[in-house]
C-alpha positions as CSV (number, residue, x, y, z in Angstrom):
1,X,-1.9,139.5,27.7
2,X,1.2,140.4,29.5
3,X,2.6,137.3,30.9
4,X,1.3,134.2,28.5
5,X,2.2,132.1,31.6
6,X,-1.1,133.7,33.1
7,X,-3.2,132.7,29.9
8,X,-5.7,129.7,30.3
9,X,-4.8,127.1,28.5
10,X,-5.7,125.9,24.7
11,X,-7.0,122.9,24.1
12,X,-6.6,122.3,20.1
13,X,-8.0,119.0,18.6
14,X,-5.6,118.8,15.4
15,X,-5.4,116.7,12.3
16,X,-2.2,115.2,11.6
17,X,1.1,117.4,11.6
18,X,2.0,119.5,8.7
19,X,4.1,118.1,6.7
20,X,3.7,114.6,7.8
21,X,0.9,112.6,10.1
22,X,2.7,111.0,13.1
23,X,3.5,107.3,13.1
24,X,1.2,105.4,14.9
25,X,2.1,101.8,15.4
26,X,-1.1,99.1,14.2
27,X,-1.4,98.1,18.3
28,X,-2.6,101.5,19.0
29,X,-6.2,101.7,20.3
30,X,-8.6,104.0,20.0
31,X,-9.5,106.4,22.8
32,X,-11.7,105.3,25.7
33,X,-15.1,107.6,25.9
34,X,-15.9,109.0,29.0
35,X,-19.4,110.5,30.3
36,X,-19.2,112.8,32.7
37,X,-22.7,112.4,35.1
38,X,-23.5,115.4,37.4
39,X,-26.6,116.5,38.7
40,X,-28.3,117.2,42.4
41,X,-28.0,115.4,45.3
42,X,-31.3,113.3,45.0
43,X,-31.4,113.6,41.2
44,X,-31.1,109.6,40.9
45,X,-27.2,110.2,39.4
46,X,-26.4,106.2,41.3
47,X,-29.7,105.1,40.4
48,X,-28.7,106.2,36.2
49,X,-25.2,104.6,37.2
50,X,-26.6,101.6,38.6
51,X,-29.1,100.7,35.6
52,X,-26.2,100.8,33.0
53,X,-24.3,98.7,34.9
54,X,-27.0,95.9,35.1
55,X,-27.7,96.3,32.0
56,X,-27.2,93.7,29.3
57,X,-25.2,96.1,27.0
58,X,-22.3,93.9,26.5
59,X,-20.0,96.9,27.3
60,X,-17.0,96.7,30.0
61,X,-17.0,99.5,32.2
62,X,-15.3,102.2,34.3
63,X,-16.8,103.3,37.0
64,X,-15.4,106.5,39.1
65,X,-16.6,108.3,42.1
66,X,-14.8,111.4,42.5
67,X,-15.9,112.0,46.0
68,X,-15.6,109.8,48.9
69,X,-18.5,108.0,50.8
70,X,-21.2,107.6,47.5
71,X,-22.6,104.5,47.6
72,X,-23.4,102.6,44.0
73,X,-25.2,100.1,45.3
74,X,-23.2,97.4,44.2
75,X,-20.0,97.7,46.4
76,X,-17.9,100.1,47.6
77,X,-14.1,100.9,46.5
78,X,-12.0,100.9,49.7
79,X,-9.6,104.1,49.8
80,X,-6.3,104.3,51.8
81,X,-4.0,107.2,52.3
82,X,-0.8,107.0,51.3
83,X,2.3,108.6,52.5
84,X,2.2,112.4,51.9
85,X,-1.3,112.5,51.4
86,X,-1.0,110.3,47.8
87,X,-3.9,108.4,46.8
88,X,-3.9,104.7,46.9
89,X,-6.7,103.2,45.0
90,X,-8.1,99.5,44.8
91,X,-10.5,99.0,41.8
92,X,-13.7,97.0,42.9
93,X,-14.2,94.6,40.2
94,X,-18.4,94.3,39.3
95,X,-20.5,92.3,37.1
96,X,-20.1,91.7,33.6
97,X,-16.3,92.8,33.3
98,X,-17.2,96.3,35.2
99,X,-15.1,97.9,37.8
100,X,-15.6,101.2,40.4
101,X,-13.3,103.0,41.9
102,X,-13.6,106.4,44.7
103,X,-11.4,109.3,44.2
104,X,-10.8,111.4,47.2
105,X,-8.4,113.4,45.5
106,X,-6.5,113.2,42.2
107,X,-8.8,112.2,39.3
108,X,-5.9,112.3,36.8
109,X,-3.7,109.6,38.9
110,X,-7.3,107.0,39.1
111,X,-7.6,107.8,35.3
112,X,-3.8,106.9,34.8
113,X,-4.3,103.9,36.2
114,X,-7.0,102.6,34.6
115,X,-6.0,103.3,31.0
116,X,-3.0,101.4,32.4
117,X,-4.7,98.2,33.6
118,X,-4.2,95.1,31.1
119,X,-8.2,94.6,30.7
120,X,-9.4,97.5,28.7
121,X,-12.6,98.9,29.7
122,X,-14.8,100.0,26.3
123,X,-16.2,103.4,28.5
124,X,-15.8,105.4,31.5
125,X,-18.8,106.7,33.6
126,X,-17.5,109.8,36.3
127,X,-20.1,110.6,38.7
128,X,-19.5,113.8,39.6
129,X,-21.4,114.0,43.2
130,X,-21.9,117.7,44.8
131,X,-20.2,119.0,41.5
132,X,-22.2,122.0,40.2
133,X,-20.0,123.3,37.6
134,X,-18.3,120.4,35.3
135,X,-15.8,123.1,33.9
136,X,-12.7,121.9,35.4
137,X,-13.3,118.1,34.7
138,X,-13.1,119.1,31.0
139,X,-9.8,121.0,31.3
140,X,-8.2,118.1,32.8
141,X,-9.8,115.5,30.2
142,X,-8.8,117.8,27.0
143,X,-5.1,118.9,28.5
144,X,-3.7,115.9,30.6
145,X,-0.7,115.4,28.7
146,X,-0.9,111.6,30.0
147,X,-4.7,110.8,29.0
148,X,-4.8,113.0,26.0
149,X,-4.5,110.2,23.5
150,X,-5.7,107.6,25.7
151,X,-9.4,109.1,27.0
152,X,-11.4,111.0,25.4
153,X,-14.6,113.3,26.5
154,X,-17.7,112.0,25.0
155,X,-20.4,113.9,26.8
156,X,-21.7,115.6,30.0
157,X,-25.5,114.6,31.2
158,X,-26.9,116.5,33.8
159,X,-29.7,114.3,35.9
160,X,-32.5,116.6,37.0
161,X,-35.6,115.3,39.7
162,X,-38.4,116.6,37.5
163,X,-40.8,116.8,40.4
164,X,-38.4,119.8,42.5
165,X,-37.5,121.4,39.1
166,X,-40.4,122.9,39.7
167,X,-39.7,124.4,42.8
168,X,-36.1,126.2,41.4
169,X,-37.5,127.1,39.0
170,X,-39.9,128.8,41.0
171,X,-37.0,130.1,43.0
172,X,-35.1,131.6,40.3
173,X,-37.8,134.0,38.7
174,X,-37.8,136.7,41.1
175,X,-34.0,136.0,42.6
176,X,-30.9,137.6,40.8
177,X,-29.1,134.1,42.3
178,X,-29.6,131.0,40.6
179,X,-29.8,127.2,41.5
180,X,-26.2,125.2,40.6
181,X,-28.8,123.2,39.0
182,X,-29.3,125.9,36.2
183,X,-25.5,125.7,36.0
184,X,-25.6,121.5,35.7
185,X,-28.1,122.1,32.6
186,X,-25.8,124.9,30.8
187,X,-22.8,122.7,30.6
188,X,-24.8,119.3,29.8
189,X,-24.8,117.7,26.4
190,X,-27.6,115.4,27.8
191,X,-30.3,116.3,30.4
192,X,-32.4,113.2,32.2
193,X,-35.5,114.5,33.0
194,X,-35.8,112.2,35.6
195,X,-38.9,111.2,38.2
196,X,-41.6,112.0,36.0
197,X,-43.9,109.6,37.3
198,X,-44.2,112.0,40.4
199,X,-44.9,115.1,38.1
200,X,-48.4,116.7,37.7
201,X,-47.3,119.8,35.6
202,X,-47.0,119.7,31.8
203,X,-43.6,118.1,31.1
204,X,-43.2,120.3,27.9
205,X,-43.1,123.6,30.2
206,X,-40.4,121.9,32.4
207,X,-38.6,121.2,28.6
208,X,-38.6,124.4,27.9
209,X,-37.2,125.8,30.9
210,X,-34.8,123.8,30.4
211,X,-34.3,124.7,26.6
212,X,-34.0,128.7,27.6
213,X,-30.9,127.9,29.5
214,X,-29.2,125.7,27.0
215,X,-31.1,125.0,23.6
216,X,-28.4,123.0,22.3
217,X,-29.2,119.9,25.0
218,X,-30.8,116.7,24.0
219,X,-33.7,116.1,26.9
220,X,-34.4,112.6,27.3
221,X,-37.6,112.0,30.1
222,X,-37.1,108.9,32.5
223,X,-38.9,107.3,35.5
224,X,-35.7,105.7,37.7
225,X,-33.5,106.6,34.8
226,X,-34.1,103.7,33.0
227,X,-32.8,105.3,29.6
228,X,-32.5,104.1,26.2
229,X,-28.5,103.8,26.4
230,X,-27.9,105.1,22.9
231,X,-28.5,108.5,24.6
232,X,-25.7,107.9,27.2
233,X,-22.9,105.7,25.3
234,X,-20.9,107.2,22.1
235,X,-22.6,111.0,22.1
236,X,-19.5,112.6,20.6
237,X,-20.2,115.6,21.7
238,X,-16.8,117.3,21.6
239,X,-15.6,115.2,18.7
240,X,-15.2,116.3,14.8
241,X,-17.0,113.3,13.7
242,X,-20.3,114.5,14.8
243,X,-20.8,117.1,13.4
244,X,-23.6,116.6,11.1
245,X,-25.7,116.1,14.7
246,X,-24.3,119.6,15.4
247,X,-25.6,120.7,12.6
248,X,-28.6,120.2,13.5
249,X,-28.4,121.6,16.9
250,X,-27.7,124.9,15.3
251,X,-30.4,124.7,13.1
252,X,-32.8,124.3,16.5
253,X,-31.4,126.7,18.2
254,X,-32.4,129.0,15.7
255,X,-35.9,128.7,16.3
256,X,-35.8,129.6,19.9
257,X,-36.3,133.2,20.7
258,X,-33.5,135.2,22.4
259,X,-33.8,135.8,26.3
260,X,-34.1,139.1,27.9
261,X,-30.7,140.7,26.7
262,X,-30.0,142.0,29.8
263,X,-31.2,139.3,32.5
264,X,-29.8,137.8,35.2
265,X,-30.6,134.3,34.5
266,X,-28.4,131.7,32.0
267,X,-29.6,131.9,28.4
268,X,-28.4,131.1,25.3
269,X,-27.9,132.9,22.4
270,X,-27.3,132.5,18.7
271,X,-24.1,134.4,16.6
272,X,-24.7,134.1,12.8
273,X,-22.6,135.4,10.1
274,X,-22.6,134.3,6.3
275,X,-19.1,135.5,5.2
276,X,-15.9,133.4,5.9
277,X,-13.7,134.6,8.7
278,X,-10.6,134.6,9.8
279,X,-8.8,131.7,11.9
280,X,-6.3,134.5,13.7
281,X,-9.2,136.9,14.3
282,X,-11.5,134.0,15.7
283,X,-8.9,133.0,18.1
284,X,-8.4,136.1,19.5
285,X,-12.1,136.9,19.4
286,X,-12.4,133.5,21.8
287,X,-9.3,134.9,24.0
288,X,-10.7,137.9,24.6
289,X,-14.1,136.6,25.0
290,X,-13.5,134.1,27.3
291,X,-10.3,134.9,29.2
292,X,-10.3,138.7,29.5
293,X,-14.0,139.0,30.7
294,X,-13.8,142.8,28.9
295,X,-17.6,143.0,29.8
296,X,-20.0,141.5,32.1
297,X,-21.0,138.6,30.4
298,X,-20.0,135.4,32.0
299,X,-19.5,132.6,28.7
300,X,-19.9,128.9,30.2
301,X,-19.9,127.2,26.6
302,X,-19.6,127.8,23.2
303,X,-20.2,125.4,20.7
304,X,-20.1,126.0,16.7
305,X,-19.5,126.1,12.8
306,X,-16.8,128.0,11.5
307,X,-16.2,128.7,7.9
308,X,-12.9,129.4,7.8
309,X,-11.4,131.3,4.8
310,X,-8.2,130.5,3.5
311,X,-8.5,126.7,4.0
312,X,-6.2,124.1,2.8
313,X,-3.5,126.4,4.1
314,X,-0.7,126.0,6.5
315,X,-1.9,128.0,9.9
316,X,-0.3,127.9,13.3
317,X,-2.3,126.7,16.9
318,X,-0.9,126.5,19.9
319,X,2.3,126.4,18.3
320,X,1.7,123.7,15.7
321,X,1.5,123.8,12.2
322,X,-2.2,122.7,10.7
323,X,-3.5,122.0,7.9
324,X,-7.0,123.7,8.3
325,X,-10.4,122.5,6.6
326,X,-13.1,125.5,5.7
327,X,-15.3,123.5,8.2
328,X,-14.3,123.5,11.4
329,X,-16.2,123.2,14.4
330,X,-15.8,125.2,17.6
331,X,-16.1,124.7,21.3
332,X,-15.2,126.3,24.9
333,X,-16.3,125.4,28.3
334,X,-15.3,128.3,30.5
335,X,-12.0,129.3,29.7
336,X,-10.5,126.0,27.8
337,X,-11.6,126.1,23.6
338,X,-10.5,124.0,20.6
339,X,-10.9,123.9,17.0
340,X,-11.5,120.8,15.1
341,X,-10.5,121.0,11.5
342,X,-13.9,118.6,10.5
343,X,-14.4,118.1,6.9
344,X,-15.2,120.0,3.4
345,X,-18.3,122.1,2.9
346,X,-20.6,120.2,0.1
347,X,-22.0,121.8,-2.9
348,X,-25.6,121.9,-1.6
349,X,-24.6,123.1,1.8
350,X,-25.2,126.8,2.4
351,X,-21.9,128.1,3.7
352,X,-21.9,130.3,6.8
353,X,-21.2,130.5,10.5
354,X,-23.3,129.6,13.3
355,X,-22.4,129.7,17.0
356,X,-24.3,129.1,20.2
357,X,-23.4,130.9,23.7
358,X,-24.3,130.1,26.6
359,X,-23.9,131.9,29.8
360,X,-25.1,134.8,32.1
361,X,-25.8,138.4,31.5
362,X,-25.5,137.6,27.4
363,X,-26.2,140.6,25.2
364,X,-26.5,139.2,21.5
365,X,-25.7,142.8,20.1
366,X,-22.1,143.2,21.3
367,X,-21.4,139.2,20.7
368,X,-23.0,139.7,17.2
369,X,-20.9,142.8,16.3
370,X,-17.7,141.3,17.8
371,X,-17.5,138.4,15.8
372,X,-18.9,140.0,12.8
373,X,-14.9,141.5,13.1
374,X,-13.7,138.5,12.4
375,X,-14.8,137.9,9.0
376,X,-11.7,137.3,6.1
């Protein structure tokens, strides 16, 4: 590009410094998770909110409504406008340790302050009411200077009323528009199938409509969104510690047939290439993927294995000198990725690369044959 200060930004997940980690003093703690909950008006987002905070999990937590007037039905944060238009915030405290909070308008400065407060919350729940597309929330959790070490993204569930599915879904066959809700699913690590006491059609043809838009999501079927919480708490979706559960993802998505290569509608897609590639040549190969929109595809996430040839080498990210692993793993929303150096490939592990892109008007020949340049 021609002016780098135009470039979207880089979000790099990096193992310690080469040549030394950082010091890190023993009080340090560990990063907060935060789920981020979207989903349509109606969905039953408050009512998912609501049952994990009544809940006997034994979990102190965060509650933040990023737009004003959403009732949780517990009580409500009281907003006041401060001079200049700041935000000042008063944190509700709840049951069991809990506290909510609305944001009107900065979600950084209510995230500030909480990481701030003297009683540490173990997670963060965001309700993201009359959000359709997540995207920005993640650039702001993965390059916040101030919350970078303290917060960490854990997952994105989408809440879906299973009974009007139906309906868009309807909607969206013969329309070259699509619902927002389409757009909720494609960025979701988690979709609540929610309502399905109120659904006569076959719930596995719902599942797979929602499988040809993103075949990498867990779907997890409720009535009132009372959910087994080990599918909400400690996903770990964006973190290199999962990545055997990744693995796995990969290995589903294989099985599910491409879409139409030149539809309309949000598919996703599977890249595969078995030799090693190059760290420089996958970077740029993300750049110009994903920031210089050189063709009509429209990428929403991307999420993947890299074998990365040349490992245990010095390389340079964003500036900073890494100490790269042959396994990494990949991932972009919109316009923000990161590489995770992850971990060593074993001896019985068949060595190769396998990505997974979602998005709109996706053609699996040119995003085949692109990255198939960046091999070592």
């Amino acid at each position: 590009m021609e002016d780098d200060d135009d470039c979207p930004p880089l979000a790099v997940e990096l193992p310690p410094r080469v040549p030394s980690p950082p010091e890190q003093s023993p009080s340090d703690a560990s990063p907060v998770g935060i789920t981020v909950i979207t989903g349509y008006l109606g969905a039953g987002k408050s009512t998912l909110v609501n049952y994990i905070l009544n809940e006997q999990h034994g979990k102190r937590i965060a509650v933040i409504l990023n737009e004003f007037g959403e009732e949780i039905g517990v009580e409500r944060a009281m907003i006041n406008e401060g001079q200049g238009g700041a935000l000042i915030e008063e944190w509700v405290e709840l049951a069991n340790g809990c506290v909510c909070c609305s944001v009107k308008h900065s979600l950084v400065q209510a995230l500030e302050q909480l990481v701030q407060r003297k009683d540490r919350m173990d997670h963060i729940l965001l309700e993201t009411t009359g959000l359709a597309d997540p995207a920005p929330l993640v650039s702001v959790l993965w390059l916040d200077d101030q919350l970078e070490s303290s917060i960490v993204l854990d997952s994105i569930i989408t809440v879906i009323d299973a009974k009007n599915f139906r309906v868009q879904i309807d909607e969206h066959k013969n329309s070259s528009s699509f619902p927002e809700a389409f757009h909720q699913i494609a960025f979701a690590d988690v979709v609540i199938l929610n309502k399905i006491d109120l659904v006569e059609d076959s719930l596995e043809d719902l599942e797979k409509h929602i499988r040809d838009v993103n075949a990498l999501v867990t779907v997890v079927r409720s009535v009132r969104c009372q959910v087994d919480l080990n599918e909400v708490f400690n996903r770990q979706a964006y973190g290199a510690k999962n990545s055997s559960h990744l693995q796995e993802l990969l290995d589903y998505s294989k099985s599910v047939p491409p879409s139409r290569r030149h539809d309309n509608s949000i598919s996703t897609l599977c890249i595969y290439e078995q030799d090693s590639v190059n760290l420089a040549k996958v970077e740029s190969w993300l750049e110009d993927l994903l920031w210089e929109k050189k063709s009509i595809m429209d990428i929403y996430r991307c999420k993947g294995i890299l074998y990365i040839h040349d490992s245990d080498q010095v390389h340079t990210l964003q500036g900073l000198s890494v100490l790269m692993s042959d396994f990494a793993l990949m991932q972009a929303v919109r316009e923000v990725y990161e590489v995770v150096p992850a971990r060593k490939w074993s001896e019985t592990e068949s060595r190769m690369n396998k990505i997974v892109v979602i998005g709109r008007n996706l053609d699996i020949n040119v995003l085949q044959d692109s990255f198939s340049g960046c091999k070592s």
